[in-house]
C-alpha positions as CSV (number, residue, x, y, z in Angstrom):
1,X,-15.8,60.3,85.3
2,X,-13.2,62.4,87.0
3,X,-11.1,65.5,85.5
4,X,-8.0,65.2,85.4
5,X,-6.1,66.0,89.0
6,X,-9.1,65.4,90.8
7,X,-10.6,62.1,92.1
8,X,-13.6,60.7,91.9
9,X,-15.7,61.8,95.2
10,X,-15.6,58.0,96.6
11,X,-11.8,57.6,96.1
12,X,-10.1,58.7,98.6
13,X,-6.3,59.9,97.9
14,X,-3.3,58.0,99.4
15,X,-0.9,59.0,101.7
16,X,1.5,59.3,99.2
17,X,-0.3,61.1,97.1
18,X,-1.8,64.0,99.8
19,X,2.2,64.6,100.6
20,X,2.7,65.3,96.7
21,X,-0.1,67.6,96.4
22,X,1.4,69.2,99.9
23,X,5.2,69.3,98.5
24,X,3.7,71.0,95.3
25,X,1.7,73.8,97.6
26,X,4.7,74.1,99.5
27,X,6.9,74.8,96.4
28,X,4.8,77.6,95.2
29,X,4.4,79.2,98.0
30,X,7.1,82.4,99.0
31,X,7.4,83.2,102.3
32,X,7.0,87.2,101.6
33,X,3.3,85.7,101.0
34,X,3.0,84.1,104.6
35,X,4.5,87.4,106.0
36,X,1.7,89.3,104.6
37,X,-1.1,87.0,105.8
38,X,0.1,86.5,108.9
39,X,0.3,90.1,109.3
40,X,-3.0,90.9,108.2
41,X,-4.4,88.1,110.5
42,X,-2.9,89.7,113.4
43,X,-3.7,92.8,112.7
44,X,-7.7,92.0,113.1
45,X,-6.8,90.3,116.1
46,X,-5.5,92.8,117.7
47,X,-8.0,95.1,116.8
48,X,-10.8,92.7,118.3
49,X,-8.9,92.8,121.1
50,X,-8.5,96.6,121.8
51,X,-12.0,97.8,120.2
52,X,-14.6,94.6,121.0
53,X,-15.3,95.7,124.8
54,X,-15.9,91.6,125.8
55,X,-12.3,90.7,123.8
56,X,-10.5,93.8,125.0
57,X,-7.3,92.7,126.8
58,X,-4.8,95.6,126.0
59,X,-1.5,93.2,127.1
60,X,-2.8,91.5,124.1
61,X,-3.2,94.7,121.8
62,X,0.7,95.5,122.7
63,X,2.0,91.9,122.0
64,X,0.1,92.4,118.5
65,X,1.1,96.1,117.9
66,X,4.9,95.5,118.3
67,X,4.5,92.0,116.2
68,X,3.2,93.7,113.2
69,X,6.0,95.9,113.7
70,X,8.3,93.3,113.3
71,X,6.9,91.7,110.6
72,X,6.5,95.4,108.5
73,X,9.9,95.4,108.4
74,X,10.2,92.3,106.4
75,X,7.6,93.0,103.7
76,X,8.3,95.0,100.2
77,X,6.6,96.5,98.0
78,X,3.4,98.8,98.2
79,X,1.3,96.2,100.9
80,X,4.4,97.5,102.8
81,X,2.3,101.2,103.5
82,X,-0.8,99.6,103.8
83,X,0.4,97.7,107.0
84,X,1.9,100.4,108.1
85,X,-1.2,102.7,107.9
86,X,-3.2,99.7,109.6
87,X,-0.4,99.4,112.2
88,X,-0.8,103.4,113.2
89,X,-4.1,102.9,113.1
90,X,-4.2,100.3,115.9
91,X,-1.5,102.5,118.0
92,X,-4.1,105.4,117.6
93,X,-6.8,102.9,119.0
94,X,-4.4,101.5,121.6
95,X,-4.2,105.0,122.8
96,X,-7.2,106.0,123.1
97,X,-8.4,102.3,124.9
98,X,-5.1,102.6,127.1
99,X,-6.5,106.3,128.4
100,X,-10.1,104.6,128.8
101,X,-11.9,107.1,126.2
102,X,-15.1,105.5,124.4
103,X,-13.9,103.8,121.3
104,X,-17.7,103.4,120.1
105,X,-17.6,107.0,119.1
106,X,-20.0,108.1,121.1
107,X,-19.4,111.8,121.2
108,X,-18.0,112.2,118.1
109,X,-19.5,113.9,114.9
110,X,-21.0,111.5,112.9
111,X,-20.1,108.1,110.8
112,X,-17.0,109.6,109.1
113,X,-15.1,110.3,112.8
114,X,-15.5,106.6,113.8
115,X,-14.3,105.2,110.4
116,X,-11.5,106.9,110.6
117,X,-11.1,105.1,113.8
118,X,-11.4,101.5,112.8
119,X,-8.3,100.2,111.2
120,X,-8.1,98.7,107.9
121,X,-8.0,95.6,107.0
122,X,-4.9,94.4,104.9
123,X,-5.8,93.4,101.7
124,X,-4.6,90.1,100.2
125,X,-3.4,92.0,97.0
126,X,-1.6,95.2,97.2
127,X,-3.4,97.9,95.8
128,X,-2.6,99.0,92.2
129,X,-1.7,102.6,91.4
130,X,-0.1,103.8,94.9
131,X,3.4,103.6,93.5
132,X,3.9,107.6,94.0
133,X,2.0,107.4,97.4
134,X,4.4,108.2,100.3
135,X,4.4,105.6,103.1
136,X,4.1,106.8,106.4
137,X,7.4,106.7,108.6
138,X,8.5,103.8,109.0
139,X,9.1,104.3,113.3
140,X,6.4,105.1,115.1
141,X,5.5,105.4,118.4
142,X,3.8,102.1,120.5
143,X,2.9,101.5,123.7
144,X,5.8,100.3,125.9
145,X,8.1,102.3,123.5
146,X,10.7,105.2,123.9
C-alpha cells in the first residue's frame, strides 16, 4: 500500500501527472534561490579550474570570476558577503595562478597558510548570526579589469 503522494514502486506516473508535480516545484521555487546555487556551483568550478593543475585553464577562471560578479550583485541578504568573500578569494587564487607561483603551498608555513588559500564553499543556507558582520567591498579588482 502506497502513502499518500507517492506511487506504488510498479506504477509508473503519467505524463500528466510528472508535469503537475513539475508545475508545483516550479511554483515554489524563487529565483533569488537559483541565483545562489548557481553561484555557488560556479564558484567550485572555477576554483577546479585555477587550483587543480590537470583542470587549470585560467580563460576559464576569468569567465567564472567576472560571472559571480554579476550574479553577487543580484543576491540579498547575508549569503550576499559570503559570495563575496568566496569571490576574493578566487581573484587571490587567480593571481597568484596568473603570475605562475605554486598554489599547492609548497613554501608556505604550514596547514593554516594554504587554507586560507582555498576558497570557500557557498553554503546552501546563509549563515546565522553575521547580521553585524561587515561585507567586504562590494568592487573588487579581477583579472581583465581597470
Amino acid at each position: 500500500m502506497a502513502m499518500e503522494g507517492q506511487m506504488p514502486p510498479d506504477e509508473q506516473p503519467t505524463e500528466e501527472e510528472l508535469r503537475a508535480r513539475i508545475e508545483e516545484q516550479l511554483r515554489q521555487v524563487r529565483v533569488q534561490d537559483l541565483l545562489v546555487d548557481s553561484t555557488a556551483s560556479i564558484v567550485n568550478l572555477t576554483a577546479r579550474r585555477i587550483a587543480k593543475p590537470d583542470e587549470q585553464d585560467l580563460e576559464q577562471a576569468k569567465v567564472g570570476i567576472e560571472a559571480v560578479r554579476a550574479l553577487a550583485e543580484l543576491i540579498d541578504g547575508e549569503v550576499k558577503g559570503q559570495i563575496q568573500g568566496a569571490l576574493s578569494e578566487l581573484q587571490l587564487l587567480y593571481a597568484r595562478a596568473a603570475k605562475g607561483e605554486p598554489l599547492d603551498g609548497s613554501g608556505d608555513q604550514g596547514p593554516e597558510a594554504n587554507a586560507a588559500r582555498r576558497p570557500p564553499p557557498v553554503p546552501d543556507e546563509p549563515l546565522q548570526g553575521d547580521a553585524g558582520a561587515k561585507p567586504p567591498p562590494p568592487r573588487l579588482w579581477t583579472p581583465g579589469r581597470d
